[in-house]
N, C-alpha and C positions, 0 to 999 in steps of 0.2 A: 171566328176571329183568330182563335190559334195565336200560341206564343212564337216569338222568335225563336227560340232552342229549337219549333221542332222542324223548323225549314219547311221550303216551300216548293212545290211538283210543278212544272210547266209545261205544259204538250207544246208540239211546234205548233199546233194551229192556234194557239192564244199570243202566240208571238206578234208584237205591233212594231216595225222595224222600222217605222215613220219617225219616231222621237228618240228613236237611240242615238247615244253620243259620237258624236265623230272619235274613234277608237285611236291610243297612239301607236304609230307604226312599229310595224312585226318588227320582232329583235334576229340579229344575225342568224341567231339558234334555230329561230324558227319555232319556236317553244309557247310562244304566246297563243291567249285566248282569240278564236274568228269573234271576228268585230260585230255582228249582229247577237253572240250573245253576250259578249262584254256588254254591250249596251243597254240590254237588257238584264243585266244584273243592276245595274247603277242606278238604274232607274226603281229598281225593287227597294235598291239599299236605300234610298231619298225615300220611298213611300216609307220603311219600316223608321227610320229616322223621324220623321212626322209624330205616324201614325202611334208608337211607345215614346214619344218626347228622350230620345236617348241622346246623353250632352255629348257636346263636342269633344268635349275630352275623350268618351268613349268612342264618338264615330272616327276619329281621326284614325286608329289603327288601320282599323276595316277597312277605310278608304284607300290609306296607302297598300292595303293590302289588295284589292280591286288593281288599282292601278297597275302593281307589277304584274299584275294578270296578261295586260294588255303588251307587255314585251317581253314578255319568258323571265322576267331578272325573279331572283330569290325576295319575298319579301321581306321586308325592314324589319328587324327584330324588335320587340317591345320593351319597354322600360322594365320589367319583372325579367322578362326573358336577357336582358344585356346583364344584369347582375348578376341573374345564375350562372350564366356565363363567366362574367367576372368571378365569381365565388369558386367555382369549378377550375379556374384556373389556378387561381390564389392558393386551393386546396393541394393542385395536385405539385406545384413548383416550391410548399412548405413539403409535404412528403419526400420531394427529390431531394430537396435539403436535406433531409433528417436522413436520407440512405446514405448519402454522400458524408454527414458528419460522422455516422456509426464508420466508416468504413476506412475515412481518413486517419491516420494515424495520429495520438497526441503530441502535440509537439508543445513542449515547456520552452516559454520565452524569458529565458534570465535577464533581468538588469538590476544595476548597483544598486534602485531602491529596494527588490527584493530579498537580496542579499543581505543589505546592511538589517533590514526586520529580522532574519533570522543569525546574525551575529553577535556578538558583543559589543564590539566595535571599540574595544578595549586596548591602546598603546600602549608597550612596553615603555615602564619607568626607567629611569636611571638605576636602582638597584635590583632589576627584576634579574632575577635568573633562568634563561630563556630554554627552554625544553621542546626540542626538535624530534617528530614522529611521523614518517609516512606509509601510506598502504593504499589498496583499493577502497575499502570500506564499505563494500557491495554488498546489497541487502543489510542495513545496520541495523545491530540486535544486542543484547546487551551486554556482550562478551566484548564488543567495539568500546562501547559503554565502561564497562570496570577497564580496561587496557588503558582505555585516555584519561580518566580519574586516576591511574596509578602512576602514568605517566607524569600526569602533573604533579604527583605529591613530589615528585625529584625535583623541582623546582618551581617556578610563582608564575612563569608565563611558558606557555603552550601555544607551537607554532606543529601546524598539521598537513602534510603533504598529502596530496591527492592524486593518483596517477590518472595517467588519461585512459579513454576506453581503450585504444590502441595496446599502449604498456601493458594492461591487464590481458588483455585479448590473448597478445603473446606470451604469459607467462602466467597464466592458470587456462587458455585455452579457448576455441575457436567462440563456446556457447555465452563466453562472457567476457565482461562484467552485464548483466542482468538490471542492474538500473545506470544510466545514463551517468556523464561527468558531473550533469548542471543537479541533477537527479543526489547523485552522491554527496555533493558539498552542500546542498541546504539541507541533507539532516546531519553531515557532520558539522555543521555552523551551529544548528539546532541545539546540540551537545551543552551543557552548563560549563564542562571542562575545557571546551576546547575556548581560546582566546583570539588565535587568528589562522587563516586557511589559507595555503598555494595552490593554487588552481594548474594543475597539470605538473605539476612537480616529476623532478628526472627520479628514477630509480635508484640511481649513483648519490650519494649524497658527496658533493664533493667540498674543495676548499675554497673554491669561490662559494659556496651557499652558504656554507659556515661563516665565512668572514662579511658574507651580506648580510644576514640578519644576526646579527652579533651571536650563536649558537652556543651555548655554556654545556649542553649533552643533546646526546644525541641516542635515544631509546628504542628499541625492538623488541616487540612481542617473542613469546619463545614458551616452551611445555605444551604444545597445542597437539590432539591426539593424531593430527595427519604428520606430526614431525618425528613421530615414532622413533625412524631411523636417526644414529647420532649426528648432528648436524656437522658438517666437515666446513670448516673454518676457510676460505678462500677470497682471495684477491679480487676475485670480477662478483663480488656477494651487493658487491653496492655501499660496505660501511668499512672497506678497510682505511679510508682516509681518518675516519672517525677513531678508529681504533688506534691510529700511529699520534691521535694527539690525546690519547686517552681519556678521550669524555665519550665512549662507547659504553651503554647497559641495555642488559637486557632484562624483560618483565617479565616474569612467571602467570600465564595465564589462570584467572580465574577459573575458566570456563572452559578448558580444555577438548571437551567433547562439543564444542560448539563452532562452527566455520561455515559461508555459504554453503558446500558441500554436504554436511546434513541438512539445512535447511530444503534446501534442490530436492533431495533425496526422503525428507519428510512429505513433500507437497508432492512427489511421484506415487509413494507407499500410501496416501490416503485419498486420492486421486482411483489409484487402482481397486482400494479397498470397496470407496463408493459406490464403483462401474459394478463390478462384482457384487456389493449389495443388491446394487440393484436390477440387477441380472437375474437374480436368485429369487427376488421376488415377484418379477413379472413372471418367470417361473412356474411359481407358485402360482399366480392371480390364473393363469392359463390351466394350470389342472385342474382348479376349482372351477371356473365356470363352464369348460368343456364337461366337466362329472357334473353339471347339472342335469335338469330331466326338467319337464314339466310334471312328473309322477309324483319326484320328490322336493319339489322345490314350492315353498309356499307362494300361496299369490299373494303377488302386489298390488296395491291399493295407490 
């Protein structure tokens, strides 16, 4: 009797070519099964279908797969076999995504409703005494922090100029500013101190800006350890307008030894430190297990 799994041996001299099916014609390829054993195959599959009662559901592959025998075409893929397929693709076009997202750079999309969340969103009163401060603010840390808290103690509203990456680029240098414009004013918004933000504010504070936002002073940080040298008072500094209407001050930094520049220069020094740790102790791990032995080294279990 024999199972179907274990297939079936035919010599040509058992072959009865009288009842075999009329076969469909050869494909261009040339690739198809000769029509005397297609026919005798079909005729096998019909007995084994009988003979094990195997349902329709199950003969229908087989069949269509007989069939493409008979013109070289690839057969029809099966209902398990199309999913995997589907699954296989799905898999590998999530992958391309995820390489594609690692590699894409972040880009921050600002809008007014972002903004306004990390604002105050607070208009100067009629008696407010409005206090004018700008800078890069790149990398904010808490020297930016006590400078605009002390800023504001000069007066009740706090207005905070931001330069653009360009302005900074040119005037601390090609590798910065290090966080971005949209980057820098949501955490100087963030600030409790600060009340409201100019988005790309000039360097120059001039007397149209003063007289736009009604300006009562106009304050600059100053004692800061990169200022070493005595600062020389000049004309093209950005605040001489400020200074011929006498609402020019300047703030004694808290925090003196603090400016992106150490910061940069902390994350280089501990950066290098790491590498070098860990240099020293692969090092290590390699003299030790090259000085092993099997003589001296206990077995493992």
């Amino acid at each position: 009797q024999g199972f179907p799994s274990e297939g079936v041996r035919v010599s040509a001299s058992d072959v009865d070519f009288s009842n075999s099916l009329d076969p469909p014609p050869l494909s261009a390829a040339g690739a198809a099964m000769p029509p005397a054993a297609l026919g005798h195959a079909c005729m096998l599959f019909r007995e084994l279908v009988a003979r094990y009662n195997i349902s329709a559901a199950d003969a229908q592959p087989l069949q269509q797969a007989l069939a493409s025998l008979g013109t070289g075409a690839r057969p029809p893929q099966t209902v398990d076999q199309s999913l995997t397929a589907s699954k296989s693709k799905a898999a590998t076009a999530e992958a391309e995504e995820a390489r594609l997202r690692t590699r894409v750079p972040v880009q921050l999309l600002t809008s007014t409703r972002r903004i306004t969340e990390f604002s105050s969103a607070r208009q100067p009163a009629e008696g407010d005494r409005i206090v004018y401060v700008s800078g890069s603010f790149d990398m904010f840390h808490v020297g930016h922090a006590q400078f605009l808290k002390d800023a504001r103690d000069l007066g009740t509203f706090l207005f905070v100029g931001i330069h653009d990456d360009l302005a900074v680029s040119a005037s601390k240098g090609a590798n910065y500013p290090v966080m971005t414009l949209n980057e820098r004013v949501l955490n100087v918004c963030a600030c409790k101190w600060v009340d409201e933000v100019i988005i790309g504010a000039p360097r120059c504070v001039t007397a149209d800006l003063i007289k736009t936002w009604n300006i009562h002073i106009v304050a600059r940080g100053c004692a800061h350890q990169r200022d070493a040298a005595p600062r020389v008072v000049a004309s093209d500094d950005g605040y001489e307008v400020a200074r011929s209407q006498g609402i020019y001050r300047e703030v004694p930094s808290q925090w003196p030894e603090l400016c992106h520049d150490t910061i940069v220069q902390r994350i280089i020094s501990d950066r290098e430190a790491y590498l070098k740790r860990n240099l020293e102790r692969a090092a290590k791990e390699d003299q030790y297990y090259s000085g092993k032995s099997q003589h001296n080294s206990p077995l493992e279990v």
